[in-house]
N, C-alpha and C positions, 0 to 999 in steps of 0.2 A: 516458501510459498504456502504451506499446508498452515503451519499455523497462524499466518497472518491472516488465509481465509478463512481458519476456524473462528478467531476473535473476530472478523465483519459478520460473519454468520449466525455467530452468538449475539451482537449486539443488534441484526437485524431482526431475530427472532423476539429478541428482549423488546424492541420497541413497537414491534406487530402487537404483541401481547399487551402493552402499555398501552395501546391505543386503541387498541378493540377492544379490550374490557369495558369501559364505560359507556361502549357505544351497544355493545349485545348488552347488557343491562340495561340500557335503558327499551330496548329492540324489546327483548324477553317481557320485561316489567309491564311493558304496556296490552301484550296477548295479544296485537293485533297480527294478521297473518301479513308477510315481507314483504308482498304485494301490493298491500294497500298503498292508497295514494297519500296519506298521511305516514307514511313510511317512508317513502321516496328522499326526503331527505336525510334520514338518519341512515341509509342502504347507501347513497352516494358516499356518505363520508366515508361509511366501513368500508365499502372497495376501494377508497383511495387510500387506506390506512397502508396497506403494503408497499406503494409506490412511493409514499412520503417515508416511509420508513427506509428503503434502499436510498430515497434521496439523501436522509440523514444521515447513514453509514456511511455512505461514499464521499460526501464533504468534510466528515469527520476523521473518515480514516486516507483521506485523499486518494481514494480510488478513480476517480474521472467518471468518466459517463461514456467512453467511448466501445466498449463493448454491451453495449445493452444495443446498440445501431437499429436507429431509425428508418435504415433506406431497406429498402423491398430485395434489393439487392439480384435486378436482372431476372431471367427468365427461372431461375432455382427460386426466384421468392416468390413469382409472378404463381410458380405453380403449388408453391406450399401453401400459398394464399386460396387459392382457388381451392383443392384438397380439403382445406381448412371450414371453407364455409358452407362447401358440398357436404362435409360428413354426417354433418347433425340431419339433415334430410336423410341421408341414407339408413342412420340410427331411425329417426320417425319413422318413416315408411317400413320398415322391417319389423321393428320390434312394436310399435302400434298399431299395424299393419295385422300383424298375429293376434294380439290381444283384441282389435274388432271383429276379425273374424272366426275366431274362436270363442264369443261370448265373456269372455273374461274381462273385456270394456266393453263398453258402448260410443260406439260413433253416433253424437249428437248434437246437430249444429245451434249455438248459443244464439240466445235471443237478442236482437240485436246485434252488433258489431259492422264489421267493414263488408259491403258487399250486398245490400239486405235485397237488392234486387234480381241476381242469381239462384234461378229457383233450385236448381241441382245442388242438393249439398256437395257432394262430390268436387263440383266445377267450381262450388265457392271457396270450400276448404282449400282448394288446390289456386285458388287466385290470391288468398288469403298467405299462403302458404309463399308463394312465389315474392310478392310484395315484403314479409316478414323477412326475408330472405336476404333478398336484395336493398331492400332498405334501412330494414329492423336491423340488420347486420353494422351500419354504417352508423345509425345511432346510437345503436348500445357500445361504440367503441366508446363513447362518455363514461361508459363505468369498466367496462371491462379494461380498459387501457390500465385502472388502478389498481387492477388485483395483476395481470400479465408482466406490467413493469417491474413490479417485487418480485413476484413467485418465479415465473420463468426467468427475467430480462436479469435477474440478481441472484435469488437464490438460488437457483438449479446450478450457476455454474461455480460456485462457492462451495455447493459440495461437492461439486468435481475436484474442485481445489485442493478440496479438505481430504481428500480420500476417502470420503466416506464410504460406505460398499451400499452400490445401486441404486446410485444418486436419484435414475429418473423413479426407482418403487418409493424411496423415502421422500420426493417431491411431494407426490401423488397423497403420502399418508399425509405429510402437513396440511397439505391444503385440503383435503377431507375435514383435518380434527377441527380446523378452522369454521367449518360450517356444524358442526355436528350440537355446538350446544342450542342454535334456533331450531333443529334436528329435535332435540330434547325434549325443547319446550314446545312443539308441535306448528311453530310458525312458517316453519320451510321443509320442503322435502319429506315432509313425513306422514306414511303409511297408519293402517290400525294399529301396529305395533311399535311405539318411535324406536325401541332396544336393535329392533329390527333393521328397522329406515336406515339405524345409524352406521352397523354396519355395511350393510349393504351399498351407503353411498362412499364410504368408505372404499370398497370395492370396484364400485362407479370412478370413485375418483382417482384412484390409482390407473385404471385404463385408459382414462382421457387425458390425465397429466403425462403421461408415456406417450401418447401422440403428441399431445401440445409440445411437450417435450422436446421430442426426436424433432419435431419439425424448427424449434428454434435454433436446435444444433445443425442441425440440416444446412439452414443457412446464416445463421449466423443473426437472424434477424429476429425482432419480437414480434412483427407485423402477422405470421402467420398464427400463431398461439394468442394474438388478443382478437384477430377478426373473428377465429375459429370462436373462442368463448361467447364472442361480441353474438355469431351468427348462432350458437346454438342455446344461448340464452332466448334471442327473438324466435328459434323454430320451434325447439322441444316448450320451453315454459312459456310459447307464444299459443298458435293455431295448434300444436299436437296433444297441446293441458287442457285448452278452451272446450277443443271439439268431444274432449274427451270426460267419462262420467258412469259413474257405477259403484254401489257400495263396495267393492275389493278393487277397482282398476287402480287405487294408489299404490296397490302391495305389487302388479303388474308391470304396471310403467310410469314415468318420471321418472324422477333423479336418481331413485331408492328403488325404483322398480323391479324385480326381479327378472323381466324379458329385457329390460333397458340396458342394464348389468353386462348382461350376458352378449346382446348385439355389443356392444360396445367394443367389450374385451376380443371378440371376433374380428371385429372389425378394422382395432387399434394392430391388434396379430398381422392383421392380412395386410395394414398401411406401413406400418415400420417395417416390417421384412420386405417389402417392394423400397422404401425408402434406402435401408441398409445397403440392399442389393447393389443399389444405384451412385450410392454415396461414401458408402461406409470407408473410403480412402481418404474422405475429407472430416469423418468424426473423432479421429486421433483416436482415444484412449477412449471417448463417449460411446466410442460404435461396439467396443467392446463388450461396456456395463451396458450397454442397450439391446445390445445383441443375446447376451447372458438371461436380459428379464425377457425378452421375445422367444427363447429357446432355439436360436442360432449361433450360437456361439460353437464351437468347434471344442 
């Protein structure tokens, strides 16, 4: 089994890379930042590169489609779902939370946008907030569905397969290195320093792919690991980027941020060890290596 899933995992990786390339070049080439709305199209294809890519592996190497599982899978998915789309709130309000009131951001409500009639920023950000949440969360499963169906629904348990050693920390680096050359050239996630941004979201992204993680093992299901993405694409890069502003708040918070960083991996600690606690009879060998990178392991 190990090296049949080393060669799907080689050849998924081979085809991530063959297909991304030409798409961050042309991303890069053009200096606009990933945001933009002249972006939008070349950002959809890139997140769906992953998911076309495990499609291709798995037709080729006749793997099926039946453990990546689309259903929610009962009150265990109902609640990693929920979990999932709570967290990125709990990441904002903590780690942005600090950085406004400790001067190190500025809480500033953007001119224009949604709500212009709420004079409390406060009350707007927090309507803003709630809507991004619950809705933003549902729409951005259009793109997040394309990075979660690869990285989590495929890769992750390829390296379980393959033996690798701590499958969910080596997720986590992929799918960082994956973002780090827009990282580079200053279009995404990046700080005054990009050398900087890059590691650090590097470190960002080992925390969150270790919850996305734990929760796809948890239950078996992708549905928690793409809403989670889905929801904190619409919180943190929605109302917690907009309302926020300050010549250093980039080196603070977002993706790369240094308080964002740190909630994070607190946060990812304190969800997988309640997760493990609870489950860790159903992650066979996964609860192990998961338990290992959380610092429960025995």
């Amino acid at each position: 089994m190990a090296v049949r899933a080393r060669t799907s995992l080689g050849m998924f990786l081979s085809l991530v890379v063959l297909g991304s390339t030409p798409l961050l070049w042309s991303i890069i080439a053009s200096g606009l930042p990933v945001e933009s709305p002249e972006m939008l199209p070349r950002m959809i294809a890139l997140m769906w590169v992953p998911a076309v890519a495990s499609v291709v592996t798995r037709l080729v190497r006749r793997e099926g489609f039946r453990d990546v599982s689309f259903r929610i899978g009962g009150w265990k998915g109902v609640r990693a779902v929920g979990l999932a789309v709570i967290f990125p709130a709990l990441v904002g309000l903590i780690a942005y939370g600090v950085a406004w009131g400790t001067g190190l951001a500025e809480f500033t409500p953007p001119a224009g946008g949604w709500f212009p009639g709420i004079g409390s920023p406060i009350l707007r950000f927090a309507a803003v907030a709630l809507v991004s949440m619950l809705v933003g969360s549902l729409v951005g499963v259009i793109t997040a569905a394309g990075e979660e169906i690869g990285w989590r629904g495929f890769m992750l348990t390829r390296l379980f397969d393959s033996g690798v050693p701590y499958p969910l920390l080596v997720s986590g680096i992929v799918w960082s290195l994956w973002h780090v050359p827009a990282i580079f050239s200053g279009q995404y996630a990046a700080g005054p320093y990009p050398w900087f941004s890059a590691l650090a979201f590097v470190a960002f992204g080992v925390g969150i792919s270790v919850f996305w993680g734990t929760l796809r093992l948890q239950t078996g299901s992708v549905w928690g690991a793409v809403l989670g993405h889905s929801s904190w694409n619409a919180l943190i890069e929605g109302p917690f980027t907009s309302y926020t502003h300050g010549t250093q708040s980039a080196l603070w918070v977002g993706e790369s941020g240094i308080i964002v960083v740190i909630v994070v991996g607190m946060l990812t600690f304190a969800c997988v060890n309640t997760v493990l606690r609870t489950r860790r009879d159903r992650l066979g060998g996964a609860s192990e290596a998961a338990a290992q990178l959380a610092g429960t392991a025995s």
